[in-house]
C-alpha positions in Angstrom: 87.5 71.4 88.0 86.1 72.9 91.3 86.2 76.8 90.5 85.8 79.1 93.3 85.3 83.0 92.6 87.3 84.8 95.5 88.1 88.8 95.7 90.6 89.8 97.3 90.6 93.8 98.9 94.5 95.1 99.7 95.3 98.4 101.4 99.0 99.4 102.8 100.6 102.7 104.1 97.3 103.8 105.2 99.0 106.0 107.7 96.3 107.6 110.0 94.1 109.1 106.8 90.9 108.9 108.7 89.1 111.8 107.0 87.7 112.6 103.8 88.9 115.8 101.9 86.9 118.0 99.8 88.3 118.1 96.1 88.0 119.2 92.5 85.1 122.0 91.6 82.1 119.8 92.3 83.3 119.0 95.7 83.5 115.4 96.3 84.5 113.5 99.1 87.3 111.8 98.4 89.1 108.3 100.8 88.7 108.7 104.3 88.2 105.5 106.6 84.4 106.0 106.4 84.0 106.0 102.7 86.6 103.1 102.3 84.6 101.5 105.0 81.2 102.0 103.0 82.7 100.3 99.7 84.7 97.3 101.7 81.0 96.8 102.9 79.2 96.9 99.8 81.5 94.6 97.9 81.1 91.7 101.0 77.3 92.7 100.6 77.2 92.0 96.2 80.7 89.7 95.6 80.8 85.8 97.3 84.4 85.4 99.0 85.8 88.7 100.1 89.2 89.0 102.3 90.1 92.3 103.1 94.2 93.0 104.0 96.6 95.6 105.2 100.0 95.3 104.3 101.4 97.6 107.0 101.9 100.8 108.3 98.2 101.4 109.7 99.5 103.9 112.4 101.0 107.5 112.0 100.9 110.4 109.9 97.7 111.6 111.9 97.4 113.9 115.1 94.7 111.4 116.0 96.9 108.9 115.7 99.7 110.6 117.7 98.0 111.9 120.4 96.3 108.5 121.1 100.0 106.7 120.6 98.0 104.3 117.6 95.8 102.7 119.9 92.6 105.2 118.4 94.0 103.8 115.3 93.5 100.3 115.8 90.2 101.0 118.1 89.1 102.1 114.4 90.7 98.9 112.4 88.9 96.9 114.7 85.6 98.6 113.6 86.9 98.1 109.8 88.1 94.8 110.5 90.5 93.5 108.1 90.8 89.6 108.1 94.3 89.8 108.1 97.3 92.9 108.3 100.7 92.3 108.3 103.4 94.7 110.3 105.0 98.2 109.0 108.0 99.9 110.0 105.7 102.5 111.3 104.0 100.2 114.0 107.2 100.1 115.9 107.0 104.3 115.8 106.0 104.2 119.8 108.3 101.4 120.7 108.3 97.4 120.7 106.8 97.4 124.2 104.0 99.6 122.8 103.1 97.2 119.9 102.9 94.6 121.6 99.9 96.0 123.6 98.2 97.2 120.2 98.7 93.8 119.1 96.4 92.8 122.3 94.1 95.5 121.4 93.3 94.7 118.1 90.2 92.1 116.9 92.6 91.2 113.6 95.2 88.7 113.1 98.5 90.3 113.1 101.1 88.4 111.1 104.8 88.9 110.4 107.7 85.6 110.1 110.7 87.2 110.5 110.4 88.8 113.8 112.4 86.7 116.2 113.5 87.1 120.0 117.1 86.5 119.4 117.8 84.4 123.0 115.0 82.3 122.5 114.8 81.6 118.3 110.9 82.1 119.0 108.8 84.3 116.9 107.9 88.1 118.1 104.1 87.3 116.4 102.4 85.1 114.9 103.9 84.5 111.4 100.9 83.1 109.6 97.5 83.3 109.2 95.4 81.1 107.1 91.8 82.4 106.3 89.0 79.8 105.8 86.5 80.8 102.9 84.0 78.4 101.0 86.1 76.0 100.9 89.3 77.3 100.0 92.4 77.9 102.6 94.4 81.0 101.8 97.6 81.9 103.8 98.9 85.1 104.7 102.3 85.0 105.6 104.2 88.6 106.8 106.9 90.0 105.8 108.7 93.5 107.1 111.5 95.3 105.5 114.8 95.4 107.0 114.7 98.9 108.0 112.5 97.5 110.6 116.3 96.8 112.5 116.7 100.9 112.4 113.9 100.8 115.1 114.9 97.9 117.2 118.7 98.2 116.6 118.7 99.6 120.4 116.9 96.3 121.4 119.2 93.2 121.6 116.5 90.8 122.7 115.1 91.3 118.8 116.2 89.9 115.3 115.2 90.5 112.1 116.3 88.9 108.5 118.5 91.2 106.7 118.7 90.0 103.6 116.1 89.4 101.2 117.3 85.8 100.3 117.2 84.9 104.0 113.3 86.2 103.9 112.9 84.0 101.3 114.2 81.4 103.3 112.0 81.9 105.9 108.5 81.4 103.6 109.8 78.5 102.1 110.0 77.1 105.9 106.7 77.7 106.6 105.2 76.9 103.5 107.0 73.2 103.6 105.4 72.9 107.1 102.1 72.9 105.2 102.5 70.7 102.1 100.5 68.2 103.6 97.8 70.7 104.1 95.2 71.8 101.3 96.5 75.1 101.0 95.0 76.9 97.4 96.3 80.2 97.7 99.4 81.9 99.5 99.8 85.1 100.0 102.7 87.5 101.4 102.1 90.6 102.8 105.3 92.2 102.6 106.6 95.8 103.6 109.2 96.4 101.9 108.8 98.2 98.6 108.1 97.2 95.1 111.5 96.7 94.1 112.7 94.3 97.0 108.9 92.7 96.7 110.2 92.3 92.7 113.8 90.8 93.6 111.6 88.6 96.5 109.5 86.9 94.3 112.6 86.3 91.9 113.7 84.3 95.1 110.9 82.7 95.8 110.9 78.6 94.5 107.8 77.8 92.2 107.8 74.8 94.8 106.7 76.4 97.5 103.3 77.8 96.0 103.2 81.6 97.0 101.0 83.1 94.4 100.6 86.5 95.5 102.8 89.8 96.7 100.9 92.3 98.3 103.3 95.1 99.3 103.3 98.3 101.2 106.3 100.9 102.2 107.1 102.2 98.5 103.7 103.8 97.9 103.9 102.7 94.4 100.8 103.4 92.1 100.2 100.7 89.8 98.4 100.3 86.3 98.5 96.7 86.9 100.4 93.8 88.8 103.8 93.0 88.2 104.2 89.2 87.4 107.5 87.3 88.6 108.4 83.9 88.5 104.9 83.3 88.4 104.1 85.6 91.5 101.8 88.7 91.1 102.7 91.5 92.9 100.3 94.7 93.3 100.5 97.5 95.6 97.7 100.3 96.7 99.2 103.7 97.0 99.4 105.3 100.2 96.7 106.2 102.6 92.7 105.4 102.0 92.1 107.7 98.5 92.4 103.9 96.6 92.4 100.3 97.4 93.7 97.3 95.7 90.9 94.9 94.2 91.9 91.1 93.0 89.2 89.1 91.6 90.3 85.4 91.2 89.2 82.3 90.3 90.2 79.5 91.6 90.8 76.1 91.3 90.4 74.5 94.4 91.8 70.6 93.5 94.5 71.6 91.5 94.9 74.7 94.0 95.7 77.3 91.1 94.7 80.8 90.0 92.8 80.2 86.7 91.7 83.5 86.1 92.7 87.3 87.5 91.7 90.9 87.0 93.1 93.3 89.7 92.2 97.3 89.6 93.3 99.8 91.8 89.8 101.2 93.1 89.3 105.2 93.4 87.4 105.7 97.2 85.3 108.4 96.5 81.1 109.0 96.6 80.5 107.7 93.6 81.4 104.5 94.7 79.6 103.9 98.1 77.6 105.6 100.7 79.7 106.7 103.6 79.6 104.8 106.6 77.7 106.7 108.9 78.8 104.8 112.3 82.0 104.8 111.4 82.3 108.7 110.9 81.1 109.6 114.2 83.3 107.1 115.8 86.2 109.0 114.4 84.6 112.3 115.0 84.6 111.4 118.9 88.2 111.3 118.5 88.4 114.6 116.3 86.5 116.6 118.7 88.7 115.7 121.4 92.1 116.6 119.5 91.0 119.6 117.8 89.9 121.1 121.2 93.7 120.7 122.3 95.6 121.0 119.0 93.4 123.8 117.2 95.2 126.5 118.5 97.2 128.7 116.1 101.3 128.3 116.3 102.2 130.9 113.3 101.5 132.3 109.9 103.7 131.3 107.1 103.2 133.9 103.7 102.0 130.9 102.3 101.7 127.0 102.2 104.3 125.1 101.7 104.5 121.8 99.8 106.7 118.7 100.3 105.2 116.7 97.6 108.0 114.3 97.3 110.7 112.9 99.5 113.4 112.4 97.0 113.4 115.9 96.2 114.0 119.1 97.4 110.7 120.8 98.9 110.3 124.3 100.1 109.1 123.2 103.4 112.4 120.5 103.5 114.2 124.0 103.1 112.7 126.0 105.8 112.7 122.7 108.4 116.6 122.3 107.7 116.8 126.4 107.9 115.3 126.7 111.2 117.2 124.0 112.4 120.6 125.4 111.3 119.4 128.7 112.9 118.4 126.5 116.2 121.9 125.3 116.2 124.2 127.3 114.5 125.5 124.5 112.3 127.2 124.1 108.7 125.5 121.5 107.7 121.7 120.1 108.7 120.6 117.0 107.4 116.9 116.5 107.6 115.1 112.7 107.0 112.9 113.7 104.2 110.2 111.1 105.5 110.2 112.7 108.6 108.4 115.5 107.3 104.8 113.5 107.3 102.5 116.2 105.4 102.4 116.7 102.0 102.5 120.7 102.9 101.8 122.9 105.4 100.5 126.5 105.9 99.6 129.4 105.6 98.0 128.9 108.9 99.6 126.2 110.9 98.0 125.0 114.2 99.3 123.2 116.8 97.6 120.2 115.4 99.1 120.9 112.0 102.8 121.2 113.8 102.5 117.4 115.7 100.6 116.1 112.4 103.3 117.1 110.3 106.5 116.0 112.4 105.1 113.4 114.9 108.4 111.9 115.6 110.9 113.5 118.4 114.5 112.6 118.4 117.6 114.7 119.9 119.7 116.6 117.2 123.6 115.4 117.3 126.1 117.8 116.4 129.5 116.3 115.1 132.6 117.9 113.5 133.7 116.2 110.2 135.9 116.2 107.8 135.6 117.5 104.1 136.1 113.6 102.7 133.6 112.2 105.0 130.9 114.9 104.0 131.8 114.4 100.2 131.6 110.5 101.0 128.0 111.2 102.9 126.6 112.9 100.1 128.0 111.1 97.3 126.0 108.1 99.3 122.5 109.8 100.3 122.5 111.5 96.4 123.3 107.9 94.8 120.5 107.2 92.0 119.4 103.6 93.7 118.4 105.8 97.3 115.4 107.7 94.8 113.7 105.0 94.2 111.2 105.2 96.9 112.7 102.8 99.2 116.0 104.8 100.3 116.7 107.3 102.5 116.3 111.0 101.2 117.4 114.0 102.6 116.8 117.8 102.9 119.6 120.3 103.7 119.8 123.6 104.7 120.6 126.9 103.3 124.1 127.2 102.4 124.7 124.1 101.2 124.6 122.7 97.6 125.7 119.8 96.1 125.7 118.7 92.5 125.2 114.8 91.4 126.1 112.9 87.8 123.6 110.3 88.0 124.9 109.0 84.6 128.5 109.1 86.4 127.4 107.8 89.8 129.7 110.7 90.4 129.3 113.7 92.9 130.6 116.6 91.0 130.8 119.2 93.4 129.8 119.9 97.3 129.5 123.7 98.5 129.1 124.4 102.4 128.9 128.2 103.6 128.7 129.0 99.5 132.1 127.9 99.1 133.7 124.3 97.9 134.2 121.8 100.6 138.1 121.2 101.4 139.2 117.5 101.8 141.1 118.5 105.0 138.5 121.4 106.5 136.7 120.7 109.5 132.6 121.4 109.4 130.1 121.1 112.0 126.9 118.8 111.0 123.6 118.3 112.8 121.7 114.9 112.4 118.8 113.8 114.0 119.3 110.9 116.5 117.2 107.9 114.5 119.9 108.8 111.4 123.0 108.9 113.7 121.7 105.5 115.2 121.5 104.0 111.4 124.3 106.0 110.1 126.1 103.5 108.4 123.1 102.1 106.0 121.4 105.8 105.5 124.8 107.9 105.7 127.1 105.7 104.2 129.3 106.9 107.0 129.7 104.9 110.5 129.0 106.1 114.0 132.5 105.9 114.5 133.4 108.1 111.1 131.2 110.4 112.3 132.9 110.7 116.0 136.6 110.5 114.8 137.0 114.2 115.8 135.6 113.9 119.0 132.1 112.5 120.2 129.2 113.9 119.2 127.0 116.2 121.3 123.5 116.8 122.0 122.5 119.9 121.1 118.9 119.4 121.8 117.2 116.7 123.2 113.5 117.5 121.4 113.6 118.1 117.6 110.0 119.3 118.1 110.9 121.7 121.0 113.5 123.5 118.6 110.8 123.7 115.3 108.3 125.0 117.6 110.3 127.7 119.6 111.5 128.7 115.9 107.7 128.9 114.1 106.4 130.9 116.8 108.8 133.5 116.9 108.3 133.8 113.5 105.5 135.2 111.2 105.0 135.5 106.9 107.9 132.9 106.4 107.6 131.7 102.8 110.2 129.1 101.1 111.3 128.1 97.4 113.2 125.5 95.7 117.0 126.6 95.8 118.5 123.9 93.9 120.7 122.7 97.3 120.4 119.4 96.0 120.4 119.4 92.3 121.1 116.4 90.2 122.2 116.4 86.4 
């Protein structure tokens, strides 16, 4: 046997977290890019073999990253250089056109295989990448979920895969085009959450050789690797607090993991030295954003979380509130992953504001009926869309709706504190990106949604309307109401 020690390094979802934050009573730095960076260093500098990959969503979630449109963030990536990263939903956040130039900008090989320009059956990237070290040929093949088509549904030039087995599909196709080759380890860097990277792998034929999942989009924390149909499959978390460590050995003639430990790696300074050129790279970029963003918008009484997305959160509450102020509707649904901090207050610049809800869309008002509202919530309350990979919702005040999970059953569905009526008529305000993906987020179509006349835009600037609202407002404070309560 020809055993060959390699380490594999995995981050996904890192999501703009550039900076270190202060926790705990002793104070210690904890993630950031710099720290991360320090470690990813020292374990190339002590450990033969190291690849270090992304598994999506690099850009957004930072005002750094907003204000620069992602290009600051890949500027940085190219100073942490990854060997490989694989496309997120997020990276199409400032448009297809957009990423394509990022793609030019960045030093890294960008992957994903199930891009496609629909007139031409050619690939929007490349779909592979296979990285050469001591001796051993490992290939990255990219993956992206299919909510990726909610961004590019406007865009008819663009394809994706759908459906899982058709992804499948697709890595089998490229990993025939390379039996011939001495290939010893394949890898997929998917986006698109541990459960579908789980049903994947149950997909996947032993045949084709794919030994590893490493997954982004769900956030999932793991203890250890899930192992299916012979695939591991690990994810990292979210942002740079953590990353993903595989140490493998492998056996490069019969081209097979022999041995494995994986650990999900705390990024804090007991671990590595920061690194210093790094830091004041992304401090030129602070300085520059904090001069324009750090002025003060408003007070609230005090912060307000949104811990989760599949939950209710005080500041879900107050969002949805000030938009059914904004717009004097009945009903407000709010994209709980649209709300990008995990709270915000008691001061709130205008950096805060833009880091916290960096994406603009215009708010549609429609009038439906009682049965479609019951038939929208019965679909966005479902057990299977709180599992980290649906679509989650916060409403406003006003509204509460009640949810047998054991029953799959919504039990009841109160609008203006009283029970919605079958036959009644009630206005409902959605943000644009929902409205364009109605049917798989909603459970209702475009056209279900219009049957009582078409929609209209009621504002054009969902961050126009938040921002009139907080500053014209002082000491707002929030609480859980129980508008979504399940049972």
């Amino acid at each position: 046997m020809n055993l060959v020690p390699l380490t594999i390094l995995h981050s996904n979802d890192m999501h703009g977290d550039f900076l270190s934050e202060v926790r705990g009573g002793e104070g210690k730095l904890i993630g950031g890019l710099a720290l991360l960076s320090g470690y990813i260093r020292r374990v190339r500098r002590e450990t033969p073999n190291v690849l270090y990959a992304i598994s999506g969503d690099m850009v957004q979630g930072s005002i750094i990253d907003s204000e620069y449109r992602g290009i600051s963030t890949i500027e940085i990536m190219n100073y942490l250089a990854p060997d490989v990263v694989s496309l997120g939903n997020h990276e199409f956040d400032y448009g297809l056109p957009h990423l394509l130039f990022l793609e030019k900008v960045a030093t890294f090989p960008i992957v994903n295989a199930n891009l496609y320009l629909r007139p031409f059956q050619r690939r929007l990237m490349k779909p592979y990448h296979i990285a050469r070290i001591a001796g051993l040929d490992v290939l990255f093949i990219g993956i992206i979920t299919d909510k990726i088509l909610s961004d590019l549904s406007r865009d008819e030039q663009v394809a994706s895969f759908i459906s899982l087995e058709d992804a499948s599909v697709e890595v089998g196709r490229i990993t025939n085009a390379y039996k011939d080759d001495d290939i010893d380890l394949t890898v997929l860097l998917t986006h698109i959450g541990f459960e579908s990277d789980l049903e994947l792998a149950r997909l996947l034929r032993p045949e084709w050789g794919v030994d590893l999942i490493l997954g982004g989009h769900s956030h999932t924390v793991l203890e250890r690797p899930a192992e299916v149909n012979g695939v591991l499959i690990a994810q990292a978390g979210v942002g740079t607090d953590q990353i993903g460590r595989f140490d493998l050995v492998i056996d490069d003639d019969t081209n097979a993991i022999v041995n494995w430990t994986w650990q999900l790696v705390p990024i804090d300074e007991s671990i590595a030295e920061p690194d210093g050129e790094l830091r004041e790279y992304i401090q030129s970029f602070k300085v520059a954003v904090d001069r324009k963003y750090g002025a003060t918008l408003c007070k609230f009484a005090e912060a307000l979380p949104h811990a989760t997305r599949t939950e209710e959160t005080p500041l879900g509450d107050l969002v949805a509130d000030a938009i059914a102020e904004m717009t004097k509707a009945d009903v407000v649904l709010v994209g709980s992953g649209s709300i990008r901090a995990k709270s915000l207050g008691a001061v709130v610049t205008l950096g805060d504001f833009v880091a916290c809800f960096p994406f603009d869309e215009s708010l549609y008002r429609f009038t439906v009926s009682g049965c479609d509202l019951k038939r929208l919530f019965t679909h966005i309350m479902r057990p299977e869309n709180r599992t980290g990979e649906g679509e989650c919702y916060q409403v406003n005040h006003g509204v509460r709706a009640v949810y047998r999970d054991a029953e799959h059953r919504l039990e009841s569905l109160d609008v203006r504190g009283e029970a919605v009526l079958l036959d009644e008529l009630y206005s409902v305000v959605i943000p644009g990106y929902h409205v364009r993906n109605a049917e798989s987020f909603l459970g209702v179509t475009r056209e279900d949604l219009e049957a009582r006349g078409q929609a209209k835009v009621v504002a054009t600037s969902v961050q126009d309307v938040l921002r009139e609202f907080l500053g014209a407002h002082q000491n707002l404070a929030g609480r859980v109401e129980g508008r979504l309560a399940y049972a």
